[in-house]
N, CA, C and O atoms as a GROMACS GRO file, in nm:
protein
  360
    1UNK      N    1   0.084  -0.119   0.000
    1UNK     CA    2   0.000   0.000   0.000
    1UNK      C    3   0.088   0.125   0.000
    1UNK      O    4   0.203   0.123   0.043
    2UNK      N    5   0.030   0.230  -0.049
    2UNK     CA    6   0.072   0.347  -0.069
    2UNK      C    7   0.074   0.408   0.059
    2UNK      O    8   0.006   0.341   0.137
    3UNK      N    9   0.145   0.553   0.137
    3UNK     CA   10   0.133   0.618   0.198
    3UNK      C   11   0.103   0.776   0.209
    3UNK      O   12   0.190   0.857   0.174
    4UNK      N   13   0.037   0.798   0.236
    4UNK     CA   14   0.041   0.985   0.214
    4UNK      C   15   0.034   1.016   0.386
    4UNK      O   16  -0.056   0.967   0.455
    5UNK      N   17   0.122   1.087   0.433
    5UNK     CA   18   0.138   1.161   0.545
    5UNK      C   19   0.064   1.299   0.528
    5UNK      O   20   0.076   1.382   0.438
    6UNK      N   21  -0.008   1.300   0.628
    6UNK     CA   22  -0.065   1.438   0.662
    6UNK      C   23  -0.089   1.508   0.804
    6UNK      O   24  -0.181   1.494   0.885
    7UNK      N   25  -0.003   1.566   0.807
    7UNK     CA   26   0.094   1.627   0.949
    7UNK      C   27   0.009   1.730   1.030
    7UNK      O   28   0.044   1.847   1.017
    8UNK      N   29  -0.102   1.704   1.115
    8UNK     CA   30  -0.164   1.768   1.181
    8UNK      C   31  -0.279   1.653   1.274
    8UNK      O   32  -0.311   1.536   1.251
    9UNK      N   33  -0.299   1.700   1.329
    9UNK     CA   34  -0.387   1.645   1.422
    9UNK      C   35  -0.541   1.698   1.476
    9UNK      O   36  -0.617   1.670   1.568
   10UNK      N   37  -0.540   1.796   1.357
   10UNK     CA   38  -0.702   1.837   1.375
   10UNK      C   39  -0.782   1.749   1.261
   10UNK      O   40  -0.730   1.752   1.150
   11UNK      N   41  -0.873   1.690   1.273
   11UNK     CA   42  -0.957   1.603   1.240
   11UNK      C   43  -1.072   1.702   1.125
   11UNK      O   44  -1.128   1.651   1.028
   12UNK      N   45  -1.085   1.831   1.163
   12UNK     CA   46  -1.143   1.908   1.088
   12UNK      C   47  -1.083   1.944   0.974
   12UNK      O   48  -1.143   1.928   0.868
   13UNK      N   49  -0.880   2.031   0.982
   13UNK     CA   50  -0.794   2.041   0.875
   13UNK      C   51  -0.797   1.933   0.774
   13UNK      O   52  -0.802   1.955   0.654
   14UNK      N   53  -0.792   1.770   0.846
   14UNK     CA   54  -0.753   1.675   0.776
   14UNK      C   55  -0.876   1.654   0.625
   14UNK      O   56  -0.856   1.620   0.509
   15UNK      N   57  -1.033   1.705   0.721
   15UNK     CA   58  -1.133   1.627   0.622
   15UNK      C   59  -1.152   1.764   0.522
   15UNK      O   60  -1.232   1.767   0.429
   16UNK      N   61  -1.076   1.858   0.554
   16UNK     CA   62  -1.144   1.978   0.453
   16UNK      C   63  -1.048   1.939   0.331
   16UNK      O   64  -1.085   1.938   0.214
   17UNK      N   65  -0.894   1.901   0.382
   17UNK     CA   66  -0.851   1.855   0.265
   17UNK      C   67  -0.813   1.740   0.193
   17UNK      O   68  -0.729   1.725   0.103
   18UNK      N   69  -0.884   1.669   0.244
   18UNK     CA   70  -0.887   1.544   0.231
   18UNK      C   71  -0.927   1.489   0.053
   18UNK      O   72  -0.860   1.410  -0.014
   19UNK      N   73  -1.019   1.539   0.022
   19UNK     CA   74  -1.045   1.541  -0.164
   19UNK      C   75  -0.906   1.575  -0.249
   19UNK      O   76  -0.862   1.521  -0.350
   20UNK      N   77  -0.839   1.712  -0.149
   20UNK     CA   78  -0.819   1.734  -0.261
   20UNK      C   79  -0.680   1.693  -0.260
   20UNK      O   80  -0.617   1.744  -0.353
   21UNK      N   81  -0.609   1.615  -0.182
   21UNK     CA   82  -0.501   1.515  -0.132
   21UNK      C   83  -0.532   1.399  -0.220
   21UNK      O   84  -0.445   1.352  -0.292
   22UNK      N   85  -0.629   1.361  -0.217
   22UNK     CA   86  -0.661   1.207  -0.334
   22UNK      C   87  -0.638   1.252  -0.463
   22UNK      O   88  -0.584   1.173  -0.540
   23UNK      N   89  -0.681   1.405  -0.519
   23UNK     CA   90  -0.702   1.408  -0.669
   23UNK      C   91  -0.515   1.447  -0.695
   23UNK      O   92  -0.461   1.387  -0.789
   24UNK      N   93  -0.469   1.498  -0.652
   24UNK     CA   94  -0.306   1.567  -0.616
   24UNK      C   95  -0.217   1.428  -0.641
   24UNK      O   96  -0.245   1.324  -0.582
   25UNK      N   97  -0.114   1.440  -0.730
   25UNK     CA   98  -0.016   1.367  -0.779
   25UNK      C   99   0.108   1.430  -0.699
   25UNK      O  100   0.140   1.546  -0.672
   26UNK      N  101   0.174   1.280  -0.667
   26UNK     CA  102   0.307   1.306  -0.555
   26UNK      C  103   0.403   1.225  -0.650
   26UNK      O  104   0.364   1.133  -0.722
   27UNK      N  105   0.527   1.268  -0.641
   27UNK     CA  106   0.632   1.196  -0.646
   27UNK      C  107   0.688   1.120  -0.568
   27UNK      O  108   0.614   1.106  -0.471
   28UNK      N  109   0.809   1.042  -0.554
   28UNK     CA  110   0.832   0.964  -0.439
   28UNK      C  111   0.897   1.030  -0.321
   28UNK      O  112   1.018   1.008  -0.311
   29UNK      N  113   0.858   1.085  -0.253
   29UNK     CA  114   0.901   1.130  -0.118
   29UNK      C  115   0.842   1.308  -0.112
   29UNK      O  116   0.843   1.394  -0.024
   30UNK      N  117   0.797   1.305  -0.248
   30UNK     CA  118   0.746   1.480  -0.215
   30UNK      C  119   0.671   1.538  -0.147
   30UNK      O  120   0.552   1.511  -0.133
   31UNK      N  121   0.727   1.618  -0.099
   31UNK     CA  122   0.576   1.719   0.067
   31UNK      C  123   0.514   1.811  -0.080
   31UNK      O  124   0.547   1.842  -0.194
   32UNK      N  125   0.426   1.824  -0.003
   32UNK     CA  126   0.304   1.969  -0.059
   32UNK      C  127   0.207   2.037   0.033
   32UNK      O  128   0.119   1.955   0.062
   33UNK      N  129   0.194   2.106   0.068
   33UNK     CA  130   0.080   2.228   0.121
   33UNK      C  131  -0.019   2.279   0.088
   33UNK      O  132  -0.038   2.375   0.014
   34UNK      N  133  -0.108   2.195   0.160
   34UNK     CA  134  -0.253   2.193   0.156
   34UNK      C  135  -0.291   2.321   0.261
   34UNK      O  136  -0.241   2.346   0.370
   35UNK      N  137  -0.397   2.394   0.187
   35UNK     CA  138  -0.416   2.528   0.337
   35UNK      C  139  -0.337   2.520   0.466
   35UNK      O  140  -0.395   2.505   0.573
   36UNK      N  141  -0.248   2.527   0.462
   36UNK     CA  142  -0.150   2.543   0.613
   36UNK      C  143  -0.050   2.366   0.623
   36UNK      O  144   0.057   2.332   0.672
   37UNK      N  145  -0.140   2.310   0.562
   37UNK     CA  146  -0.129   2.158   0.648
   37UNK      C  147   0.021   2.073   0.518
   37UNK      O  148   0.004   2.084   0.397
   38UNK      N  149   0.136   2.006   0.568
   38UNK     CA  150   0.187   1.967   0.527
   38UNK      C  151   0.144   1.837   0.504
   38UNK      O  152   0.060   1.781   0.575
   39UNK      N  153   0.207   1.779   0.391
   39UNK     CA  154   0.154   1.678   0.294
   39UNK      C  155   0.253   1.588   0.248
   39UNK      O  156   0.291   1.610   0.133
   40UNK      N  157   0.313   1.480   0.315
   40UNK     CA  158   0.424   1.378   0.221
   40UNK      C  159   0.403   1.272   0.139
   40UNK      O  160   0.317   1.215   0.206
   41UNK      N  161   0.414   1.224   0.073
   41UNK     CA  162   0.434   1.108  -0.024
   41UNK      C  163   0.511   1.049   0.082
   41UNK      O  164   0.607   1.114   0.124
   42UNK      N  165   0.476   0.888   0.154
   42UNK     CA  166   0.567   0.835   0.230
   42UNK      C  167   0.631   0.739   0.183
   42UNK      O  168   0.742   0.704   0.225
   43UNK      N  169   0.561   0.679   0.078
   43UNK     CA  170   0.650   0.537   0.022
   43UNK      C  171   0.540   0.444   0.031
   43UNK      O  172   0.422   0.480   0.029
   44UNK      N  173   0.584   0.309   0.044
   44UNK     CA  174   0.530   0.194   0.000
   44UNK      C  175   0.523   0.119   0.198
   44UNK      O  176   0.633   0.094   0.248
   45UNK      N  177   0.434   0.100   0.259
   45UNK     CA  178   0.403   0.069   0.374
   45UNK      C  179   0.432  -0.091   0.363
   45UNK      O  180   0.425  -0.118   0.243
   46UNK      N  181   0.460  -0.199   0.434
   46UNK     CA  182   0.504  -0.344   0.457
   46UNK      C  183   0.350  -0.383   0.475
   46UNK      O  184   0.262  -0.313   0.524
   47UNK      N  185   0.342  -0.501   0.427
   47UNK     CA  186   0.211  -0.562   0.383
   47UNK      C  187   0.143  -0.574   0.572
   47UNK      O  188   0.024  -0.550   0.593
   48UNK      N  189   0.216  -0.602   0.658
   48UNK     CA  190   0.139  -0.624   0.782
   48UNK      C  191   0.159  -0.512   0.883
   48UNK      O  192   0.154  -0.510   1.006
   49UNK      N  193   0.187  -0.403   0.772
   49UNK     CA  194   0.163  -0.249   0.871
   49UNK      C  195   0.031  -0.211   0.961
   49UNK      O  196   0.007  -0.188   1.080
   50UNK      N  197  -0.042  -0.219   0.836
   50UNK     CA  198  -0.183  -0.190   0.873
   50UNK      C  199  -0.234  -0.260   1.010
   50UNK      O  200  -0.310  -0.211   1.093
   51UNK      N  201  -0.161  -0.412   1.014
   51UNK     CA  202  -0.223  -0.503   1.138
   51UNK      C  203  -0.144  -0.459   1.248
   51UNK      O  204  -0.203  -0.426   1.351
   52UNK      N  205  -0.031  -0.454   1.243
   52UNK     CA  206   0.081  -0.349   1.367
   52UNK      C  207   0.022  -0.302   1.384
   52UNK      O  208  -0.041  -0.342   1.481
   53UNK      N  209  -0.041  -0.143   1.312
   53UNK     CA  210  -0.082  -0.031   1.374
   53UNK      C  211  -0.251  -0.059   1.448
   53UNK      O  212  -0.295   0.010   1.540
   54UNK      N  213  -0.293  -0.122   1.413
   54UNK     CA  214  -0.486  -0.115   1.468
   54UNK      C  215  -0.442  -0.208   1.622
   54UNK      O  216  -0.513  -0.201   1.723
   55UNK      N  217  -0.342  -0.273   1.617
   55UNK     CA  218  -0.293  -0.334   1.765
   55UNK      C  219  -0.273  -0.227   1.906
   55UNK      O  220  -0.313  -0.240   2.022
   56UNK      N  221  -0.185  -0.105   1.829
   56UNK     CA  222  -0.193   0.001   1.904
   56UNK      C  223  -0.322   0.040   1.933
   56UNK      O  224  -0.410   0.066   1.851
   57UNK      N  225  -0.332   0.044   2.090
   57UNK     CA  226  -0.447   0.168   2.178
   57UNK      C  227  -0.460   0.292   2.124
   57UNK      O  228  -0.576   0.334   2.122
   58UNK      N  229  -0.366   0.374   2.074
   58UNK     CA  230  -0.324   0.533   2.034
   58UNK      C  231  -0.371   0.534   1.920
   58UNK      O  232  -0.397   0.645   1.872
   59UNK      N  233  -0.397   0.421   1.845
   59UNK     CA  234  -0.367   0.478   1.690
   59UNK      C  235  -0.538   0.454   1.656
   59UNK      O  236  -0.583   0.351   1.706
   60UNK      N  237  -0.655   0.554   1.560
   60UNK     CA  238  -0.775   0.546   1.520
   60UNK      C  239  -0.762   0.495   1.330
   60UNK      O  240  -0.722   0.552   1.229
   61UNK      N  241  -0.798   0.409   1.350
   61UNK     CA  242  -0.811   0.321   1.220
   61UNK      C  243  -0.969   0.330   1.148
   61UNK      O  244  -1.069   0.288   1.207
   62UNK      N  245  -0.974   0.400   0.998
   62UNK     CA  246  -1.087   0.460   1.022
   62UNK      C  247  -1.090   0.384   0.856
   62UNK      O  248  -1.018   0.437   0.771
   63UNK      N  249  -1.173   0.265   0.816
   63UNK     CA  250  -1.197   0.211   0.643
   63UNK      C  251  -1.317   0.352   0.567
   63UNK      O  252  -1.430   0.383   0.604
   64UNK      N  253  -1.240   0.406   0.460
   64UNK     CA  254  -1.350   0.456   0.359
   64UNK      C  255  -1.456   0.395   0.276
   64UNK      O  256  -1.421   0.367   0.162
   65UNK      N  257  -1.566   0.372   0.306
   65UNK     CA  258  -1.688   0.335   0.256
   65UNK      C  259  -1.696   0.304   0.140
   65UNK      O  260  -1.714   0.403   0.070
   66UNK      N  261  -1.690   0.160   0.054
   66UNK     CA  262  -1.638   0.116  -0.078
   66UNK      C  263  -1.546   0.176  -0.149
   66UNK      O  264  -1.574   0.226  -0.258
   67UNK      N  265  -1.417   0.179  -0.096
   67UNK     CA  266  -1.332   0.176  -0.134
   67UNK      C  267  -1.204   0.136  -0.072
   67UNK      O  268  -1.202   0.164   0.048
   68UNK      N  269  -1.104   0.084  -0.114
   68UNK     CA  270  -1.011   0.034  -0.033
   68UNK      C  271  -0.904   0.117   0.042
   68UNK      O  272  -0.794   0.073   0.077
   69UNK      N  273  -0.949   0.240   0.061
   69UNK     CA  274  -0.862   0.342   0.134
   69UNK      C  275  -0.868   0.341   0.312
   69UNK      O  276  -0.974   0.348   0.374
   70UNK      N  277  -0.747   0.333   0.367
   70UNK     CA  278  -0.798   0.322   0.533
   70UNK      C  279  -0.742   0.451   0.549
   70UNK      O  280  -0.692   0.495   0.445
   71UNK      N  281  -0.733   0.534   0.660
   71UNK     CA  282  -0.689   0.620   0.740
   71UNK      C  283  -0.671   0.574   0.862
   71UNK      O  284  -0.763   0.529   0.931
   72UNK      N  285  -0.504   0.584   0.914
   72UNK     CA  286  -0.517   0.617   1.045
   72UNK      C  287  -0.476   0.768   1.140
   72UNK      O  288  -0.458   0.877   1.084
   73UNK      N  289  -0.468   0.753   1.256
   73UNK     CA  290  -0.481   0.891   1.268
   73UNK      C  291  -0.407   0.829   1.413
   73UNK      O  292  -0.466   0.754   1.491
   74UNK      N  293  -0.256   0.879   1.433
   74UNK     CA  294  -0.228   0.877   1.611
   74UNK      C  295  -0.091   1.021   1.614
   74UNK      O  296  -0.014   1.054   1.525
   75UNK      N  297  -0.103   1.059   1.713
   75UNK     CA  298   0.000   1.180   1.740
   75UNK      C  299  -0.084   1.282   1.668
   75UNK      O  300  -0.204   1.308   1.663
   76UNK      N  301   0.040   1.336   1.608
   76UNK     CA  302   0.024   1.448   1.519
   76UNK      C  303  -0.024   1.405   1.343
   76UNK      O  304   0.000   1.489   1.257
   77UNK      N  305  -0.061   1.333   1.320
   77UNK     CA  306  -0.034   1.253   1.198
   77UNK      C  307  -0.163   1.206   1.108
   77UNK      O  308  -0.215   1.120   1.180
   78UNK      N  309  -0.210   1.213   1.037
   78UNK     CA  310  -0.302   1.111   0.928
   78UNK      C  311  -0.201   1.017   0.825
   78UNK      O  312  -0.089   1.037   0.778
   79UNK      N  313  -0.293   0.911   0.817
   79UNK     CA  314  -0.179   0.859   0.716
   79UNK      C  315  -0.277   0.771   0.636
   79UNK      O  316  -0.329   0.668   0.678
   80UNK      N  317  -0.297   0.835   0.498
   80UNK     CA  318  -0.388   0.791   0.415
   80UNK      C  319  -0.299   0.633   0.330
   80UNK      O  320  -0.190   0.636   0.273
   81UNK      N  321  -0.394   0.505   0.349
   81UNK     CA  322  -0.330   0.430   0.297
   81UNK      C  323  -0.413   0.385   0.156
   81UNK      O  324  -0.524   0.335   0.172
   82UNK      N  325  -0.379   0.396   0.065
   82UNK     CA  326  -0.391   0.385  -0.085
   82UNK      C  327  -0.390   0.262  -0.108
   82UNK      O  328  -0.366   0.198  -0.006
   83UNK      N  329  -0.409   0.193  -0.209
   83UNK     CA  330  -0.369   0.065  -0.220
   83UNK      C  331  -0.263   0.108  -0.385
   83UNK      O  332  -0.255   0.210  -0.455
   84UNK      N  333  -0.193  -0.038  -0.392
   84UNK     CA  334  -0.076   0.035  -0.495
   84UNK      C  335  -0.173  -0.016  -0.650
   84UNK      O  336  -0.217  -0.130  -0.663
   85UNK      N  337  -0.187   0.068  -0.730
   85UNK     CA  338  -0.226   0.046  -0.891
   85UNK      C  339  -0.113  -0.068  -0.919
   85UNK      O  340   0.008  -0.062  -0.896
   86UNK      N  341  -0.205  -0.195  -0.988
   86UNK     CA  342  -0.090  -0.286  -1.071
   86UNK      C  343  -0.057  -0.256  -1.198
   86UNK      O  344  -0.138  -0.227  -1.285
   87UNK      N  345   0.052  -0.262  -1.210
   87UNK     CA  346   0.138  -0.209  -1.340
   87UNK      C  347   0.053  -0.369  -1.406
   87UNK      O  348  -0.008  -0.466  -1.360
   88UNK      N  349   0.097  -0.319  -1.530
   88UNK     CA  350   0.045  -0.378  -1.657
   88UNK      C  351   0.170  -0.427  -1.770
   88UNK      O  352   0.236  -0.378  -1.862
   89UNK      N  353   0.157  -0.542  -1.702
   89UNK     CA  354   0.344  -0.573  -1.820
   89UNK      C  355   0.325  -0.658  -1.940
   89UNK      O  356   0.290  -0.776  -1.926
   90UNK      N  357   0.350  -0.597  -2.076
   90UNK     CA  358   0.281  -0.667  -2.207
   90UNK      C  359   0.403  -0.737  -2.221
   90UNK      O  360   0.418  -0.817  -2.313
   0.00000   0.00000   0.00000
C-alpha cells in the first residue's frame, strides 16, 4: 500500500482537505501544502503495517466506505493508505 502523510492532528484540517489530497499527484518522497497543512508522499508501507498499527491503543483506524482506502490517525499525523495500482506488463 501506498502512503500519504498528513501532518496535523485536527480532524477538521484533515477532512477539509482530504479530496483534494486524493485528486493531487506526488512523487516519491514529495511534501506539498494543503491550506497550512503539510503533505508527504511516504512510500510503499510493509504488507502487515496496517495489522501493527490497529494493535496500538493510540492509533484510530478509520476504512473509507467502498473503497479500499484506510486512514489512520495517532500523534500528530493522518496517514492515508492507498492501495498500490498494478502495473500492466505486455
Amino acid at each position: 500500500m501506498k502512503c500519504i502523510s498528513v501532518y496535523t492532528n485536527n480532524f477538521e484540517s484533515f477532512s477539509d482537505i482530504y479530496e483534494e489530497i486524493l485528486e493531487a499527484s506526488f512523487e516519491d518522497n514529495e511534501e506539498k501544502e494543503f491550506q497550512g497543512v503539510v503533505v508527504s508522499e511516504a512510500g510503499t508501507v510493509p504488507d502487515n503495517y496496517l495489522e501493527r498499527m490497529r494493535a496500538k491503543p493510540e492509533v484510530v483506524v478509520m476504512k473509507i466506505k467502498d473503497t479500499e482506502i484506510t486512514i489512520l490517525q495517532h500523534g500528530d499525523v493522518f496517514e492515508i493508505l492507498l492501495p498500490e495500482k498494478e502495473s500492466v506488463v505486455n
